[in-house]
C-alpha atoms as one frame of an Amber mdcrd trajectory, in Angstrom:
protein
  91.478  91.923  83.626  88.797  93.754  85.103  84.968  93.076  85.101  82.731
  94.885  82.565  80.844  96.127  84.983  84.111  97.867  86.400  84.983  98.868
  83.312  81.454 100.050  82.485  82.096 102.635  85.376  85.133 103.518  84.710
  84.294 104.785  81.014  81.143 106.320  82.208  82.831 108.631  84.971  82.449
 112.489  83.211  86.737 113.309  84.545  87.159 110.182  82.177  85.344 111.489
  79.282  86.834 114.774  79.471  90.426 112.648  78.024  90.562 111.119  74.748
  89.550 107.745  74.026  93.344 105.829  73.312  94.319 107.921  77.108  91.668
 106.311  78.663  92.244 102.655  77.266  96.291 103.462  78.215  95.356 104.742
  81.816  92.645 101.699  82.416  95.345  99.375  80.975  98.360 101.008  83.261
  95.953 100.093  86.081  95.476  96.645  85.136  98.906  96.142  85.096  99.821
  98.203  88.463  97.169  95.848  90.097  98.382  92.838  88.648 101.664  93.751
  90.015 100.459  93.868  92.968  98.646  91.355  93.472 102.055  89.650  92.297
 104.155  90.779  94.908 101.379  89.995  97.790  99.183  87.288  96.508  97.238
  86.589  99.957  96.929  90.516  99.810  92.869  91.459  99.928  91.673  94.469
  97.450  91.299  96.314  99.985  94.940  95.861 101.386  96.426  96.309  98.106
  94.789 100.004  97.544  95.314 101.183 101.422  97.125 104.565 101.842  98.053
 102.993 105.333 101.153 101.216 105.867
């Protein structure tokens, strides 16, 4: 699960706001999961590593 602090800035970013509330909770929670997933599937992978558009 993410941090509230994450979360905090997440729900406070105006392109989020302009969606309503149960789509934001969905799309936070779909990115929980993708992440989790992740992290799954490379486990010594850093943050950074995971989210990298370079292969």
């Amino acid at each position: 699960m993410l941090r509230d602090e994450i979360l905090e800035k997440i729900f406070a970013n105006k392109e989020m706001q302009k969606i309503p509330i149960g789509c934001q909770s969905t799309a936070v929670s779909v990115f929980e999961n993708v992440l989790d997933e992740l992290k799954e599937e490379q486990p010594y992978a850093t943050l950074s590593e995971l989210l990298s558009a370079d292969e």
